[in-house]
ZAMIZA-237753 format. One line per field, with one value per residue (C-alpha): x, y, z. Coordinates in steps of 0.25 Angstrom, whole numbers, plus 5000, padded with zeros to 4 digits. Layout:
residues N
X = [X; ...]
Y = [Y; ...]
Z = [Z; ...]
This chain:
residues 536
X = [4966; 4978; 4981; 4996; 5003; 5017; 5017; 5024; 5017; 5004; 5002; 5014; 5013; 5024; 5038; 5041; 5050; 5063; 5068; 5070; 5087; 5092; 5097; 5111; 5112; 5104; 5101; 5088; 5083; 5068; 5065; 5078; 5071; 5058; 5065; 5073; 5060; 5052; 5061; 5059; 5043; 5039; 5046; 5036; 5024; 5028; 5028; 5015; 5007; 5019; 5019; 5005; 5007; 5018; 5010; 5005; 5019; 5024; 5011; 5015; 5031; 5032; 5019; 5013; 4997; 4989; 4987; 5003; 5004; 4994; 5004; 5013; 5006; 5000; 5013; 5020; 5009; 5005; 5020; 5020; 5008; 5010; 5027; 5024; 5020; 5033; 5041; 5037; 5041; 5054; 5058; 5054; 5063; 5076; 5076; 5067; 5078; 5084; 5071; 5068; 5082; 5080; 5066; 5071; 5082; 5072; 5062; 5070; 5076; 5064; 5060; 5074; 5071; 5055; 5062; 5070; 5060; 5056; 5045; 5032; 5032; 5048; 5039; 5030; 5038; 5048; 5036; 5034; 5047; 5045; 5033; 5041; 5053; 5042; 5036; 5050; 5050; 5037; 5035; 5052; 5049; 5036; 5046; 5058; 5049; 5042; 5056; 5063; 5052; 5049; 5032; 5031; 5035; 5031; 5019; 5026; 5034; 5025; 5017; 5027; 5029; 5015; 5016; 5027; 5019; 5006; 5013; 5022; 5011; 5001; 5014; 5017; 5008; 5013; 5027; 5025; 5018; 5029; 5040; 5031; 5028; 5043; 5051; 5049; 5040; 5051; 5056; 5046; 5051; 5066; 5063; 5063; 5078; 5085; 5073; 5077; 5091; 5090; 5080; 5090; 5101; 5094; 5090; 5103; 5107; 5095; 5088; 5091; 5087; 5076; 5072; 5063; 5069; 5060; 5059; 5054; 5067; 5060; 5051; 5038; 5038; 5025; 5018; 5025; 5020; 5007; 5004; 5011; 5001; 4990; 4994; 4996; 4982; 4975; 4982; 4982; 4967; 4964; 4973; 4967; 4953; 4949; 4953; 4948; 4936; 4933; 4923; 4932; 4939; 4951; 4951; 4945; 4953; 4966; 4959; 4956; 4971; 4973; 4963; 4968; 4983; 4981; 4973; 4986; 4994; 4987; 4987; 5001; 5005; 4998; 5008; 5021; 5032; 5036; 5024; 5025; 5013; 5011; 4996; 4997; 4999; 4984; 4980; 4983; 4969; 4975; 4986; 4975; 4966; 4978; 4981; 4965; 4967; 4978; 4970; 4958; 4966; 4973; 4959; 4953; 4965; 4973; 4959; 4954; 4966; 4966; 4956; 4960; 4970; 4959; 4950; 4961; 4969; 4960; 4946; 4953; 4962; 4974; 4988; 4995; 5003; 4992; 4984; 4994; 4995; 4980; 4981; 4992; 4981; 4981; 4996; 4998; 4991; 4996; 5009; 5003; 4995; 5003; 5013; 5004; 4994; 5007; 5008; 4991; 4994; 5004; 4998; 4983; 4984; 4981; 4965; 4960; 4970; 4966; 4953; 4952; 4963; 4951; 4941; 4948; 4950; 4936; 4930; 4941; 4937; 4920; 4927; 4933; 4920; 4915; 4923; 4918; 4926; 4926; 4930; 4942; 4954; 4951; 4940; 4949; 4960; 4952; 4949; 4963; 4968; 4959; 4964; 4977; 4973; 4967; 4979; 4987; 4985; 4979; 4995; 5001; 4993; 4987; 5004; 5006; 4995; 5000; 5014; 5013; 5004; 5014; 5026; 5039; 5045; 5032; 5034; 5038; 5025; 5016; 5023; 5021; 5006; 5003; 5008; 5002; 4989; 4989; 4995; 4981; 4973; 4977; 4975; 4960; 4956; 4961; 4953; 4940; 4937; 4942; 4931; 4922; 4926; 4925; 4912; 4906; 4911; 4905; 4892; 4889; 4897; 4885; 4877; 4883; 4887; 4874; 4868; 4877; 4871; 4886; 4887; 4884; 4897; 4897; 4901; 4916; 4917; 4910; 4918; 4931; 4924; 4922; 4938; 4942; 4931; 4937; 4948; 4942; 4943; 4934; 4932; 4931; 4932; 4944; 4934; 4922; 4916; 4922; 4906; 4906; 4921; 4916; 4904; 4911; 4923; 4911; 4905; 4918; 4922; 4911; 4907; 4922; 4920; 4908; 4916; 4926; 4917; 4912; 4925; 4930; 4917; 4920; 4935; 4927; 4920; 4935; 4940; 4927; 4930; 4945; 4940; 4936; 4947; 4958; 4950; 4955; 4970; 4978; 4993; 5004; 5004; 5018; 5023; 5033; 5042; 5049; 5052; 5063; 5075; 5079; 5076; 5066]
Y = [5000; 5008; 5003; 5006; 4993; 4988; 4976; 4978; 4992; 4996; 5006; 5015; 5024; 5023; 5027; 5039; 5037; 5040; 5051; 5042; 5044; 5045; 5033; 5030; 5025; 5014; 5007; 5008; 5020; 5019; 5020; 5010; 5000; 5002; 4999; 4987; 4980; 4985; 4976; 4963; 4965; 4967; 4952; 4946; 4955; 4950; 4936; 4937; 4938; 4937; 4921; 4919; 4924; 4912; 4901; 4898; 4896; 4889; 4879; 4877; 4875; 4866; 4858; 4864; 4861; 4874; 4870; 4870; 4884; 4890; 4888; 4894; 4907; 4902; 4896; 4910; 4917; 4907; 4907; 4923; 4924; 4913; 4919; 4936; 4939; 4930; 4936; 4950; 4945; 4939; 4953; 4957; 4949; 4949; 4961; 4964; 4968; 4954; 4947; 4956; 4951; 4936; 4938; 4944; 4931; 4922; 4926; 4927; 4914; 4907; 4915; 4909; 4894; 4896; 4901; 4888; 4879; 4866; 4862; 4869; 4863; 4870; 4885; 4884; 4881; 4891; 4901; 4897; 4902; 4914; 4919; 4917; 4925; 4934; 4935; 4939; 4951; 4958; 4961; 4965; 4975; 4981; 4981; 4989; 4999; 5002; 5003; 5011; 5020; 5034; 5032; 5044; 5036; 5021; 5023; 5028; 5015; 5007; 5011; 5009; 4995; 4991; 4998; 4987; 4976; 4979; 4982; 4968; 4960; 4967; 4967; 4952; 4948; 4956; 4953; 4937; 4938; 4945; 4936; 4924; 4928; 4931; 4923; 4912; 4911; 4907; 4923; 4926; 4921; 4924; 4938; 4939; 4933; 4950; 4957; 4949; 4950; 4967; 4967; 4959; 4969; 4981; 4975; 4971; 4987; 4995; 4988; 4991; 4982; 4987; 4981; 4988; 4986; 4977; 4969; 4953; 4944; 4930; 4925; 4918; 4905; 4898; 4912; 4910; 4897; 4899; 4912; 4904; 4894; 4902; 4909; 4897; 4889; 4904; 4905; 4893; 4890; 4904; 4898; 4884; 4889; 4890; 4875; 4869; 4878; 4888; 4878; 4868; 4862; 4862; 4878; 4880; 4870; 4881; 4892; 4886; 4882; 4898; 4903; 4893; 4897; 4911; 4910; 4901; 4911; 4923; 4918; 4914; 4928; 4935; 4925; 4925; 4935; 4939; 4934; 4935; 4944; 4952; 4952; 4967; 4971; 4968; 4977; 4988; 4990; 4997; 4986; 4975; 4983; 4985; 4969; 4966; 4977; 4970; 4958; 4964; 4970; 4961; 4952; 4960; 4965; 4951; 4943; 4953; 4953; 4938; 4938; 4950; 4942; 4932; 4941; 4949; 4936; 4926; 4936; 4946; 4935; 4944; 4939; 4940; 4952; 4959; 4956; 4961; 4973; 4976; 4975; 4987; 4998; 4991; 4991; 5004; 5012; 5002; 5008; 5020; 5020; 5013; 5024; 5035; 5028; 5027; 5041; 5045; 5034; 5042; 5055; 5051; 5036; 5023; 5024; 5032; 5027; 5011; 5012; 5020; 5010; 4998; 5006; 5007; 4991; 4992; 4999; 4992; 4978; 4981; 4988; 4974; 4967; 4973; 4969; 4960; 4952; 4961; 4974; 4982; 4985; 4999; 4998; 4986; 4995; 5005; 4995; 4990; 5002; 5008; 4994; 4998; 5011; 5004; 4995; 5004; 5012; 4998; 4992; 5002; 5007; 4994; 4988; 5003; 4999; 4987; 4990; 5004; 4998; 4988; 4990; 4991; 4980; 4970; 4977; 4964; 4957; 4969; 4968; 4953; 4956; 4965; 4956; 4943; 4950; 4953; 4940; 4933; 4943; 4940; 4927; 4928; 4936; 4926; 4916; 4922; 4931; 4918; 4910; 4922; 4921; 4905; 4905; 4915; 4907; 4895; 4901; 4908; 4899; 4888; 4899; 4907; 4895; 4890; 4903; 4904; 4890; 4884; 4867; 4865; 4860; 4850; 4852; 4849; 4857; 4869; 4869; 4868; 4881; 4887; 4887; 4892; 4904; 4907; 4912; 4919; 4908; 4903; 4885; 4885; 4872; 4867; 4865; 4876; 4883; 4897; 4903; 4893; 4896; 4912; 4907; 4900; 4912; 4922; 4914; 4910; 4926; 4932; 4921; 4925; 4939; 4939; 4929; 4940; 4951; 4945; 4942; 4956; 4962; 4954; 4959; 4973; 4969; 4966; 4980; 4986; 4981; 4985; 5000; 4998; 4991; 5002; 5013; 5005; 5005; 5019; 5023; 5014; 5018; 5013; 5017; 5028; 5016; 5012; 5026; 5026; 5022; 5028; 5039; 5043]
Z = [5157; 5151; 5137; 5138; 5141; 5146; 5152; 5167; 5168; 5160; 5168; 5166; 5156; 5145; 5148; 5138; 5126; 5125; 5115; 5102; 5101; 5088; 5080; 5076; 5063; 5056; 5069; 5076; 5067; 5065; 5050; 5046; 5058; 5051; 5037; 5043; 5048; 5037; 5028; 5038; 5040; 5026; 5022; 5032; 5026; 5014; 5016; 5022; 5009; 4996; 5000; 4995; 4982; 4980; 4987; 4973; 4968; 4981; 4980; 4964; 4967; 4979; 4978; 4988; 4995; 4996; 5012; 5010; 5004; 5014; 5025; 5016; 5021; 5033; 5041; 5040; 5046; 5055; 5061; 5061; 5068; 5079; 5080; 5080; 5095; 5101; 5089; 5094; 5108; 5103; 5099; 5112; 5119; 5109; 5101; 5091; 5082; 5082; 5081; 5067; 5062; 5064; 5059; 5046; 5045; 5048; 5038; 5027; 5029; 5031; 5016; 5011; 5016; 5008; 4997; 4996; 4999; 4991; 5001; 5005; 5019; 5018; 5014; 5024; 5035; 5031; 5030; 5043; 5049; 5039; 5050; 5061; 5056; 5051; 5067; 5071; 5062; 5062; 5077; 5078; 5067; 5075; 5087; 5080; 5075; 5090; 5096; 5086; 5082; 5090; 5094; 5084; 5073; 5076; 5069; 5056; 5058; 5060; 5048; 5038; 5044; 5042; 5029; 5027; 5031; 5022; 5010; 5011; 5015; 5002; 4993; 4993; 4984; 4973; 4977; 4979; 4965; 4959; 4964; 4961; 4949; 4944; 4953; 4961; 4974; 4982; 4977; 4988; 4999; 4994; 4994; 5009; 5010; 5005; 5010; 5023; 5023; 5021; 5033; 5041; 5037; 5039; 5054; 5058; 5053; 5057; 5068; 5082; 5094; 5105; 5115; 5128; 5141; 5146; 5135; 5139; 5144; 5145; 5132; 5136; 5128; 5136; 5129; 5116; 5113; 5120; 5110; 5098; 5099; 5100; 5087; 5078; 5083; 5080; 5067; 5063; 5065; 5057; 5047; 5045; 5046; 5032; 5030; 5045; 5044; 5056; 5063; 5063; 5075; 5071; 5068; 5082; 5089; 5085; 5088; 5103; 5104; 5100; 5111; 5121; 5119; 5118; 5131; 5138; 5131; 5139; 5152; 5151; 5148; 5160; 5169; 5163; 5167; 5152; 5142; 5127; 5127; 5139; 5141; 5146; 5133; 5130; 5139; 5128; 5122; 5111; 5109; 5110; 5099; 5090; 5090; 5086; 5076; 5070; 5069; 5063; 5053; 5049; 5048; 5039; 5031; 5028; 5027; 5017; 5009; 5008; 5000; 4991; 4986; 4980; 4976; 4967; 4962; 4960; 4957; 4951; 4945; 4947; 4950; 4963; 4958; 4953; 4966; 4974; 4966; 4968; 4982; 4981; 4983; 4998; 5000; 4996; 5007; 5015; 5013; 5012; 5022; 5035; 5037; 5036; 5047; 5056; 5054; 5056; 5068; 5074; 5073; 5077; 5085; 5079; 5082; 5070; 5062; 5064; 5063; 5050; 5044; 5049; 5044; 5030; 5030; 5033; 5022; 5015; 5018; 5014; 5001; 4999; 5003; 4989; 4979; 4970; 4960; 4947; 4956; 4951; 4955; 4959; 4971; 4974; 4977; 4983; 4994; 4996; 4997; 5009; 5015; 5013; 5019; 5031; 5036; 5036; 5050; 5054; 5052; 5059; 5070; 5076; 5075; 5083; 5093; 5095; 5097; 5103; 5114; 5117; 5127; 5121; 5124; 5118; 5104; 5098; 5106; 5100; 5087; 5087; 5090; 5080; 5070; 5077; 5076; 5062; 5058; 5066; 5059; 5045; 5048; 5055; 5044; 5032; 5042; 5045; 5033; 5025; 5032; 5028; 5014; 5013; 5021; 5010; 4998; 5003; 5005; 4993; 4983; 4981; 4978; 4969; 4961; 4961; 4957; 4946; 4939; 4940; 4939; 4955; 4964; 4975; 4991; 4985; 4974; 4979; 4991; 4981; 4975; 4987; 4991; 4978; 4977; 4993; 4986; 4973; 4963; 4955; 4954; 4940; 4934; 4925; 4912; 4916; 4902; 4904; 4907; 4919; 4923; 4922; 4933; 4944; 4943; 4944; 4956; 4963; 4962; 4966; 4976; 4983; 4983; 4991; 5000; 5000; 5003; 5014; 5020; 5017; 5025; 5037; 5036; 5036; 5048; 5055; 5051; 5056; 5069; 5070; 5068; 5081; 5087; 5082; 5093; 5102; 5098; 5103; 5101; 5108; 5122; 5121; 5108; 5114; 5120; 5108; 5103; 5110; 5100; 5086; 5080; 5067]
């Protein structure tokens, strides 16, 4: 089986690609289209993380439940990872150019309307809207970059692009606290109305329309919805998990619905004349691997770094701001990091380059594992920093894989896919590795309490303990004598870093496998078709 893939003819070899011609004035040059799009994706990074830092706020200001401020969060992922695959197709279809525009409108409005909100039911559903504006945008970005860049430079692009995204999703908790802290939190959803407007105006001056030849002419609606629903029961059974419980009936009876649809979906797209998702595309091993390397990055990485967050604000008993500045050892090489793996990728193919960045998170992820609660900021840093170090050539070369090995005139769909498999994998790993956490806590927290002679707890009030020790705080009563209050912080600590480790050592084991995974990735067959336009 050959793993170049179109979807009429797999097995034609790829068309050459044309001499890039040189570009006349702003329009369609490659480094000004990375900046334009550069402007539009980092708002949605951003928003994926700075919200949580103004929850708090939100919950104090409008009177909000916690389940209520969960789905603050939730709804906006939850609608960017059901919407990116037909977003990605959309651009396909109309233009990718457009789709990036109305994208960027709709997002900053929809920040505009949460902004002016008086209701919490009025900011989750504009949150909701925020992530389908936000699906619009990612995948057209990945394809403006594929059809403006020369294949010698893609990887470069796309380095800087991932460089984008990992430093606006680790810089929004120091951001949001910084704006919640001296403004307002509606300041952190009005933030996105300029940064909008600019990217808008810098699309409708720089960006040039591309669309391939025989780009789709019909939209398949029966595999929209099919895929669609699929998405929303697997994510929204890994979202309610934690609160159904895995064994429940409820949490399998959505992940059934996802399996059934997904399989309806799959036979739907081998008979229809123009499917969403041409299942030929699969047929790529090295396309295939980089989507379940995506995933298992993003399982380990975002479900680490959930906890993280705990462990620094309320062990640590840091603010947000400072939290966030701790984790600046792992955005910096980040940044650092992502355009020089585009440039190692180019020069020596994704293979190396992956699995060393997985086996960074790795070693990273055990280095995590051993942290205890009194550790200092310097071996903290030392581990963020070689995860930085690791996600970088992870970022870029498993989105090259991805789109490389996808025909040019599927870029959206392959865009759409890569960030559909990361949005699925952030949200397994928060799942599973939250399961792991809570599973720990509940098994040694009877114990370590009784060993520490503290007054004994009934079913109910241990289990009230045991949610607030998940997320590193300690159940100290309102009158406890300061020597018991010292106890139970020492027990609730410690007793959530083990539950921690143990989480970060199965987040381990998930890196470990995605070493091997990345030998079966391979530079896009057909990278060379979008080289075609601009000029570097």
């Amino acid at each position: 089986m050959t793993s170049q893939i179109t979807v009429d003819k797999a097995d034609k070899a790829p068309e050459p690609a044309p001499v890039p011609a040189p570009a006349k004035g702003l329009r369609g040059h490659p480094w000004l289209t990375l900046f334009a799009v550069a402007i539009g994706v980092m708002m949605v990074a951003l928003d994926g993380t700075i919200v949580a830092i103004a929850n708090p706020a939100i919950q104090k200001d409008l009177g909000a439940t916690f389940a209520d401020v969960q789905w603050i969060t939730n709804g906006y992922f939850l609608a960017l990872a059901v919407a990116l695959i037909t977003a990605g197709k959309l651009g396909d279809r109309f233009g990718h150019r457009q789709t990036f525009l109305i994208g960027v409108v709709g997002f900053a409005a929809a920040s505009g309307a949460i902004g002016l909100s008086d209701s919490i039911a009025f900011v989750v559903t504009f949150r909701v809207l925020q992530g389908l504006f936000g699906a619009l945008l990612m995948p057209a970005a990945l394809g403006l970059l594929r059809a403006t860049f020369p294949a010698e430079k893609l990887n470069m692009a796309i380095g800087i692009w991932g460089m984008v995204i990992g430093a606006s999703t680790a810089g929004g908790p120091i951001l949001g606290g910084l704006l919640v802290q001296h403004v307002s939190w509606q300041s952190v959803f009005f933030i996105n109305v300029p940064v909008g407007i600019i990217a808008l105006v810098l699309g409708i001056v720089i960006l040039k329309d591309h669309r391939a030849e025989n780009a789709p002419k019909s939209f398949d609606v029966v595999g929209i919805a099919l895929l669609s629903a699929a998405m929303f029961c697997l994510v929204w059974a890994l979202i309610k998990a934690p609160e159904w419980g895995w064994g429940a009936g409820m949490t399998w009876t959505f992940i059934g619905a996802s399996v059934v649809s997904f399989a309806l979906f799959a036979v739907w797209e081998s008979k229809v004349e123009e499917p969403l998702i041409p299942l030929a595309l699969f047929r790529s091993v090295p396309l295939s691997a980089g989507v379940v390397l995506m995933v298992l990055m993003a399982i380990a990485f975002m479900g680490g770094l959930f906890f993280v967050t705990f462990y620094l604000q309320n062990v640590h008993g840091m603010s947000p701001v400072d939290s966030g500045l701790h984790l600046l050892p792992l955005t910096g090489m980040m940044i650092i990091g992502s355009p020089l793996a585009g440039a190692m990728i180019t020069k020596m193919g994704p293979r190396i380059p992956l699995a060393g960045g997985m086996l960074c998170t790795a070693i990273a992820m055990y280095g995590m594992s051993t942290l205890e609660a009194g550790t200092g900021s310097g071996l903290m840093s030392i581990w963020f920093a070689l995860l930085g170090l690791g996600l970088a050539p992870v970022m870029v070369g498993a989105t090259e894989v991805i789109v490389g090995n996808a025909p040019m005139e599927l870029s959206g769909v392959a865009g759409g896919l890569q960030q559909a498999a990361m949005q699925i994998g952030g949200s397994l790993g928060t799942a599973v590795l939250g399961a792991v956490m809570a599973s720990k806590v509940d098994s040694d927290l009877p114990e370590n309490w009784a060993d520490a002679k503290l007054p004994p707890l009934s079913e109910a009030q241990l289990d009230k303990a045991a949610e607030a020790v998940q997320v590193g705080v300690a159940p100290v009563p309102p009158k406890a004598p300061p020597s018991v209050a010292d106890q139970i912080t020492t027990v609730a600590h410690d007793t959530f870093m083990s539950g921690m480790g143990m989480a970060c050592l199965v987040a381990t084991g998930v890196a470990v496998v995605a070493v091997f995974v990345a030998f079966l990735t391979k530079r896009g067959d057909n990278a060379e078709a979008g080289a075609g336009v601009g000029h570097i």
